[in-house]
Structure formats: C-alpha cells, structure tokens
C-alpha positions in Angstrom: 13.4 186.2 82.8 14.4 182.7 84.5 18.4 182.8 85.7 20.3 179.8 85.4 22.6 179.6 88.1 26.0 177.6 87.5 27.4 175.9 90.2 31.0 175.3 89.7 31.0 172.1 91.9 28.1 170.3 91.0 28.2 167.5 89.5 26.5 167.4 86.0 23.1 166.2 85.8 22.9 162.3 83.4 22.0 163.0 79.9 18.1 161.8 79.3 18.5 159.0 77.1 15.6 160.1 75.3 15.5 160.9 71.7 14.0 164.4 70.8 10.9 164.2 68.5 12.5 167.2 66.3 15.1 165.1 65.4 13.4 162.2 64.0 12.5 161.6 60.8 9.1 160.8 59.0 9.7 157.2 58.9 11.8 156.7 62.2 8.4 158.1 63.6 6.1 156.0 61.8 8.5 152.6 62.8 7.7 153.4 66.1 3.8 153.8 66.1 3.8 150.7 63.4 5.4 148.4 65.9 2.6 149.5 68.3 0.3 148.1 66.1 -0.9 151.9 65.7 -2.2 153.6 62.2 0.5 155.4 60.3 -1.9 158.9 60.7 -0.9 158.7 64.2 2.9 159.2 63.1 1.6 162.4 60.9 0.0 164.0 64.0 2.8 163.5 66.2 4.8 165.1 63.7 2.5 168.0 62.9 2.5 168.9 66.5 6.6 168.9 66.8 6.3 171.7 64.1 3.0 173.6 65.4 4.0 176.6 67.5 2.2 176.3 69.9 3.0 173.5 71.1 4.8 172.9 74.2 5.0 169.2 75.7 3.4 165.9 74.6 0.3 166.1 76.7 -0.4 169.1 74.6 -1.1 166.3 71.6 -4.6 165.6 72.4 -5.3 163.7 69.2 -3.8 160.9 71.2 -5.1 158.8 73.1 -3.9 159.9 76.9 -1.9 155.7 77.1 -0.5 156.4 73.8 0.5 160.4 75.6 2.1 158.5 77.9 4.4 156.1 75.8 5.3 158.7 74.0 6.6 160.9 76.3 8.2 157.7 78.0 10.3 156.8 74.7 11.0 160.8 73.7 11.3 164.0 74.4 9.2 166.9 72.5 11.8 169.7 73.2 15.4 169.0 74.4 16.0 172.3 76.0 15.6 172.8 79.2 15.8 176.2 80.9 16.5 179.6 78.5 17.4 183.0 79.5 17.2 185.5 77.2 18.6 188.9 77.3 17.1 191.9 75.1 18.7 194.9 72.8 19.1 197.2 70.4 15.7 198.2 71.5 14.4 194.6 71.4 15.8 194.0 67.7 19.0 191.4 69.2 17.8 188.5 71.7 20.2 186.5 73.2 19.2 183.0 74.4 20.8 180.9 76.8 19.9 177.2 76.6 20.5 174.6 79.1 20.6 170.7 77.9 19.4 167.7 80.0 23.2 167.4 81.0 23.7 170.9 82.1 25.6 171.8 79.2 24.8 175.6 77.8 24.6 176.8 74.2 23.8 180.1 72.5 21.3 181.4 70.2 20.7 185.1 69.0 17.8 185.8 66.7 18.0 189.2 65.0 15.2 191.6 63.7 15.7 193.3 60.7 12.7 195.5 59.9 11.5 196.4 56.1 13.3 199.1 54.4 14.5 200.1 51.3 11.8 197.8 49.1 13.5 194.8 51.8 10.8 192.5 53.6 11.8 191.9 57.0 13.6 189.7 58.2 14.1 187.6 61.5 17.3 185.4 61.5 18.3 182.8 64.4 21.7 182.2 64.1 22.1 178.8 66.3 24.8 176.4 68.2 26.0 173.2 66.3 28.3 172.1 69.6 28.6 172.9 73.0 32.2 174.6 73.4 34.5 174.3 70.2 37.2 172.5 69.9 38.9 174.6 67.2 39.9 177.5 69.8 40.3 180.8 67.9 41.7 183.0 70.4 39.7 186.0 69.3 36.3 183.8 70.3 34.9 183.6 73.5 33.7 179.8 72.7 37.4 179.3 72.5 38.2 179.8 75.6 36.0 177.1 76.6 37.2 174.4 75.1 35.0 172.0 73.6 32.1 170.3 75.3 30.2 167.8 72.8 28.4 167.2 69.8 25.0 168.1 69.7 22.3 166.1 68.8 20.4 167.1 66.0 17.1 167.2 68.1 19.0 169.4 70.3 20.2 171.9 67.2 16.5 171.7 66.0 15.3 172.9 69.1 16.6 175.8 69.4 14.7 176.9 65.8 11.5 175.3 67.3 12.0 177.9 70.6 12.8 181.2 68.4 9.8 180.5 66.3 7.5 180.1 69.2 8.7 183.2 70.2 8.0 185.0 66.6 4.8 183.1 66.3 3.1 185.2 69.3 3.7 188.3 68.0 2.7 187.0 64.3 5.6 186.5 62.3 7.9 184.0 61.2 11.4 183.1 61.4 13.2 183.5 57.9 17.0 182.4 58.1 19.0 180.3 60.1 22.6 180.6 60.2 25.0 177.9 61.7 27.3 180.2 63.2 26.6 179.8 67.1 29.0 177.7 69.2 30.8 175.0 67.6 32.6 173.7 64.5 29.5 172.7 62.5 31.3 170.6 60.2 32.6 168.7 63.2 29.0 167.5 63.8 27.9 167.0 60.6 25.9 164.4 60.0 23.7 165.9 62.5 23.8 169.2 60.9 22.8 167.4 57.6 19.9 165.8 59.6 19.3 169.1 61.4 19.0 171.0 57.3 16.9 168.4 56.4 14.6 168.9 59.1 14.2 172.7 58.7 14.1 172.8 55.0 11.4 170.0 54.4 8.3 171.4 53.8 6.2 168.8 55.7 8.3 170.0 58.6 9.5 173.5 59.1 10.0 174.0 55.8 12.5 176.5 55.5 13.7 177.4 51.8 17.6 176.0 51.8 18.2 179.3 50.4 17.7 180.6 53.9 19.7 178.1 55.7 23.3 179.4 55.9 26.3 176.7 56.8 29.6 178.3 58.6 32.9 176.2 58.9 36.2 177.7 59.9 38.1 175.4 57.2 37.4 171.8 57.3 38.2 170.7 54.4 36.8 167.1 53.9 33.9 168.3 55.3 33.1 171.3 52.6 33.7 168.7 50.2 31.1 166.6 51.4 29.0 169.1 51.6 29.7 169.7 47.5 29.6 165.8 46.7 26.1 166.1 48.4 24.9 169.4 46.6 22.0 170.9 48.9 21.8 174.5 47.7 22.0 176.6 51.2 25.0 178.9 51.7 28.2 177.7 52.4 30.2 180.7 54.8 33.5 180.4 55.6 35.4 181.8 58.5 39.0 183.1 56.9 39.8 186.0 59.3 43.0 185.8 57.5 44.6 185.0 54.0 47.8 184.4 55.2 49.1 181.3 56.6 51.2 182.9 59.5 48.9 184.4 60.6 45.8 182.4 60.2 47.7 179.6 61.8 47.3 182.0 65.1 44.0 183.3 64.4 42.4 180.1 62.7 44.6 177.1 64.5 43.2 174.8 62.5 44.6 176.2 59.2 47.7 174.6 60.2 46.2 171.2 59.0 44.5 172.7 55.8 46.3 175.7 54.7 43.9 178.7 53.3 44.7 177.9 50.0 43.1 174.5 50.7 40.0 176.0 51.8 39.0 178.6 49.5 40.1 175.9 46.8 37.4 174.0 48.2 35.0 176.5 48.8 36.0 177.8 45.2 34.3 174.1 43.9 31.2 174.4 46.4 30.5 177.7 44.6 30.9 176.0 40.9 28.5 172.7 41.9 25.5 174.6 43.6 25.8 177.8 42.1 25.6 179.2 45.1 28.1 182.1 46.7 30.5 181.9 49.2 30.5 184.2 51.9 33.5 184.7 53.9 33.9 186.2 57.3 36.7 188.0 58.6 37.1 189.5 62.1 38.7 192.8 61.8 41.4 192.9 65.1 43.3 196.0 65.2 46.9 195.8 64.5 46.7 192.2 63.7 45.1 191.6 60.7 43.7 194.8 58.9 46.7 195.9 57.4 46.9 196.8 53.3 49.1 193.8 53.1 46.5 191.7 54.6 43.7 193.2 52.2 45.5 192.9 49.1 46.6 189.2 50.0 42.5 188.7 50.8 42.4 190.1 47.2 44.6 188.5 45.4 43.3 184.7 47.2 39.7 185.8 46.8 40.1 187.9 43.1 37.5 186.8 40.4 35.6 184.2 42.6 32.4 184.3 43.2 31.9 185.5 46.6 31.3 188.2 49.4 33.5 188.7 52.3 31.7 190.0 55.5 34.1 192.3 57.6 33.4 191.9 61.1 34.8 194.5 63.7 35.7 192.0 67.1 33.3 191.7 69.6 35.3 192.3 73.1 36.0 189.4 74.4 37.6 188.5 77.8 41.2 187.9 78.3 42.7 188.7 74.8 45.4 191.5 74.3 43.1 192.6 71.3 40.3 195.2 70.9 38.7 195.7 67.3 39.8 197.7 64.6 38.9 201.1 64.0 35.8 202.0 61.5 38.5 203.9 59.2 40.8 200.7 58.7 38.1 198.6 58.1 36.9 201.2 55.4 40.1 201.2 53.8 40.0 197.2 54.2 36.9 196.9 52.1 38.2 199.7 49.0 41.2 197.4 48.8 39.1 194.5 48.3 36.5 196.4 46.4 39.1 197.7 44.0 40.0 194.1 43.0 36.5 193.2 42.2 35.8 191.1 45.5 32.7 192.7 47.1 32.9 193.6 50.6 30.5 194.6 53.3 31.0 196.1 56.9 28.9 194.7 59.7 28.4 196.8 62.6 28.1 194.3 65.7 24.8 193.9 67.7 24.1 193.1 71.4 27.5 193.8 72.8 26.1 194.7 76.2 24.2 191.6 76.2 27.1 189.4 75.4 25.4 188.2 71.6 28.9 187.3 70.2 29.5 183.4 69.5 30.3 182.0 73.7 30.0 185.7 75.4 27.2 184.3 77.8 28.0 181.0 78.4 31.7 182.2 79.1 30.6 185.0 81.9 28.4 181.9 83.4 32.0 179.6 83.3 33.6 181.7 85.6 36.9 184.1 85.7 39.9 182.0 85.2 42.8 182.4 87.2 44.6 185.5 86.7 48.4 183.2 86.1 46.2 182.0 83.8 45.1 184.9 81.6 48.5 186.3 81.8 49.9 183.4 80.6 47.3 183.3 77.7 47.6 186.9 76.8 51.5 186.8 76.5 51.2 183.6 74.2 48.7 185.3 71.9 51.2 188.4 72.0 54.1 186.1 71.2 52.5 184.2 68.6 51.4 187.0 66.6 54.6 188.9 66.4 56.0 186.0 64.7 53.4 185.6 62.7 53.4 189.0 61.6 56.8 188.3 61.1 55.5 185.3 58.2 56.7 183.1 60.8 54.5 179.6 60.5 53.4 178.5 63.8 54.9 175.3 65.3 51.8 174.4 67.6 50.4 171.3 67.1 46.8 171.4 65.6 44.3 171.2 68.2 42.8 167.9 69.6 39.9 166.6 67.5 40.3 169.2 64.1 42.9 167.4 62.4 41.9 164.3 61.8 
C-alpha cells in the first residue's frame, strides 16, 4: 500500500497545466487530432482507451503512432491522480482511497461492496470527491474542518471512477453507482459535475445508467434549480440533518442563506420535473438533533412528498463535543417519520476504523490543530447549539463562498 507522506512545510507542488483526457469531450478530442491534420478514428481510439480498464498511461495506446504518443502525452494527461492509498474493511467490503492531485491537494473516495441477497444483484458503489476541502463547514464533518481547498476539475472527479473500476475490472466486475457525496459542495462545482455526469453516463464513454448516478447538495438552492431546468434523471440527495432553521443554521451553516423551507421547496419541484425521488440525509447526533420534536418537524416539512430520508448515525469525528446517537433514538426517529407516511431507513456506518467518513483521512494526514484551538471550537459548537435548541437563529454570517 504506497503512503503518502504530508509535509507540513513544503511548499505545494505547480498544478500540471495539462488537461485530463477523461474530461474531454468527443469533439474537444477530435478538434485536436483534426488540427493535426490527423483522421477523426484517431480521436475514437484515444477515447476508447481513456475508458478501457486496463489502461494505465498513453504509451499504453499503441494504435498510435509512438510521435503522435508523444504529442499526446505532451498536451494531456490520461489520469490526473497521482499517488492513492487505500485502506481495507469490513472484511474487504469498504475501501478507502486516498488521492493525491498534481498540486498536492488530497481527496477521498470509498467504494463499497454490497453482495447479492435477498433476490438483489450486487452492487459496487464509488461514492467520489467533487472539491478538495468544502467550504460550507458543517461542524459534524471532518471536511469541515478543513476548510475549503478548490474546485476540482472534471477530469480530476472522472478519475477517480476510472481508478475504482480498474480496481473492479481485475477481479471481474463492474462498478454500478456513483454517488457525489465525497468532499465538497458539488453544486459549488457544477458545471464540472454536469461535465463529469455526462461523461459517466454516455454510453460511448463509461456509460453509466443516470439512474445510478446519485447528486448530493447540502442546500444550494440556485443550483438544484438548475439542475431541474436541465432535467437529467439521476438522483438528486439532499443533506437536511435538520428541519428546523435554529438548528440547521448550526448544523447546516449555509441554511442561513436559503432557509430549509427553500430547499425542500426546491427539491419538492426536482421531484415533480424528473419524476425522480428525493432522498434526504440526516446525521443522527445525540442530544442535538434526534429528539421527537425534531422528527415530527422532519414529518410535517417532508409529509406527502415524494421521498426517502436516510438516517445516518455520526461517524466520530475529531474535535466536536458530539458522539452519535444511540440505535434506540434513531429507531424511534424513523416510527415518527414512518407514522406520517415519510419512509425512513437506518444506515449503519462502514469503515470507521479506516477513517471512510466524508474528510476522515485527509484530516488525520492535515495534522492535530492546536489544542486553544479545539477548545475554542468545541465551546462555540456547545454555545451555538444551546441557543439553537433554544429556536434561537444564528447571527453568524454565512460562510465565504456559499452565499452568493
């Protein structure tokens, strides 16, 4: 397993300038071979051989001619990660992947195995980073507490598909859903999320059914109702955690630009244009926001829509005054919300000793903050949620870059 030592004082490696191949489209391709006075075919086998598993670097193209090898892999890159470390459990059914980028940044992935059962294929989902950091800080996340990085580039979102299903490809099977809820704000980076769908769901490229390909946004607004003008029928999930605004203004910061009623409202006209359902996602934190008050308000914003909330107990996560509720609240979470006709379901976290939550792993390799500074953090978040329990609204500003 290669390590990927972080040294705090180094200066970052330059970004390669280099577009990645995966991210390129059919005919941004075929401009460049065609202004090479080169046959169109040669674009088709270029792109064939981004999407062939096996795969690896451009000298493995040898339908080229070796000048033409070379060009190419002067003007591009075939695969814009860089070194990965993956970490193994639940008996090899949860792999964490650390990625690092031409610039040193590090993302997540985590592709889970679920094996056949109950009349149910298998399934192997990838569940990928759309940013490195996030700049929408949700304390209970552990990509919060690294602030946001950057945008990804869709080549570089791509990629990290391209790597799982190398990995699945050995053994003989196939990836089957991707889910957008790595690091990051997707809907932040969306037009190369867009490009990034496109890529995986066309079938002269990966050609992944948009059924399988699920989209997560913590509330941006404008954004889901892009997503609706547009009307690509993948799944549209939504992070609510809380239903109300006290407290999702603590949990969720950036609710305190668009309210929850806002986003489920939009959400709510997703579900009407594509027919699709809406899943929401809710961390259960003990104490916070598992209460019967908070279930029947989740019941009363969510009743007769058409959509499934995931309960979520939360994953550890460093410096917090949190832990996760217990299985019996969560329980009685899911009756209140299955009594009003929203249909629930109860995840059971995987990978915990491997750090597979959203930022675990690339958080441990950032370093322990000061301790001022952790106690400093943990007696905000105590402070902020008392009043919010309290149906306080918060006065904090909305963070940098989410409210725009």
């Amino acid at each position: 397993m290669p390590v990927l030592p972080i040294v705090p004082d180094q200066a970052a490696p330059a970004r390669d300038p280099r577009p990645g191949l995966a991210g390129l489209g059919g005919g941004e391709l075929a401009a460049w071979f065609a202004e090479r006075g080169e046959p169109a075919y040669r674009a088709r086998q270029v792109s064939d051989a981004v999407w062939d598993r096996a795969t690896t670097a451009v000298e493995d193209i040898r339908t080229l001619p070796a000048a033409l090898r070379a060009a190419l892999d002067a003007a591009f890159r075939l695969d814009t990660v860089g070194d990965t470390e993956l970490r193994l459990s639940d008996g090899g059914l949860t792999e964490k992947g650390l990625h690092r980028l031409s610039d040193g940044a590090l993302v997540e992935s985590v592709l889970m195995h679920y094996p056949a059962r109950g009349g149910q294929r298998e399934r192997h989902t990838l569940c990928i980073s759309s940013q490195a950091g996030c700049a929408v800080g949700c304390p209970f996340c552990a990509t919060g507490e690294l602030g946001f990085g950057r945008d990804l580039e869709t080549a570089e979102i791509v990629d990290q598909v391209r790597h799982a299903a190398r990995r699945l490809a050995a053994d003989g099977r196939r990836l089957t859903n991707v889910v957008f809820m790595g690091m990051g704000e997707p809907l932040l980076n969306l037009d190369r999320v867009l490009a990034a769908v496109d890529a995986l769901n066309d079938p002269r490229r990966f050609g992944l059914g948009a059924r399988h390909i699920t989209v997560s946004t913590s509330g941006v607004v404008p954004g889901i109702r892009r997503l609706t003008a547009l009307g690509p029928p993948f799944t549209l999930a939504v992070s609510l955690h809380a239903a109300r605004d006290p407290l999702r203004d603590v949990l969720v910061p950036l609710n305190r630009r668009w309210p929850v009623a806002e986003v489920v409202e939009a959400a709510r006209e997703h579900a009407a244009a594509t027919g699709r359902r809406v899943t929401y996602e809710a961390t259960m934190i003990g104490g916070i926001n598992d209460t019967e008050t908070d279930a029947r308000a989740m019941a009363d914003l969510l009743r007769g829509d058409h959509a499934h909330v995931n309960l979520i107990p939360m994953n550890p996560v460093a410096h917090t005054p949190w832990t996760a509720s217990p299985d019996e609240v969560i329980e009685r979470f899911a009756a209140i919300l299955g009594e009003a006709g929203v249909t629930a379901t109860i995840r059971r976290n995987r990978g915990q000793e491997i750090g597979a939550a959203c930022g675990q792993l690339a958080a441990e390799r950032a370093g322990e903050p000061a301790p001022a500074v952790v106690a400093r953090r943990r007696a905000r978040l105590v402070d902020e949620s008392a009043h919010a329990l309290r149906g306080e609204r918060s006065d904090e500003p909305v963070p940098a870059g989410v409210g725009e």
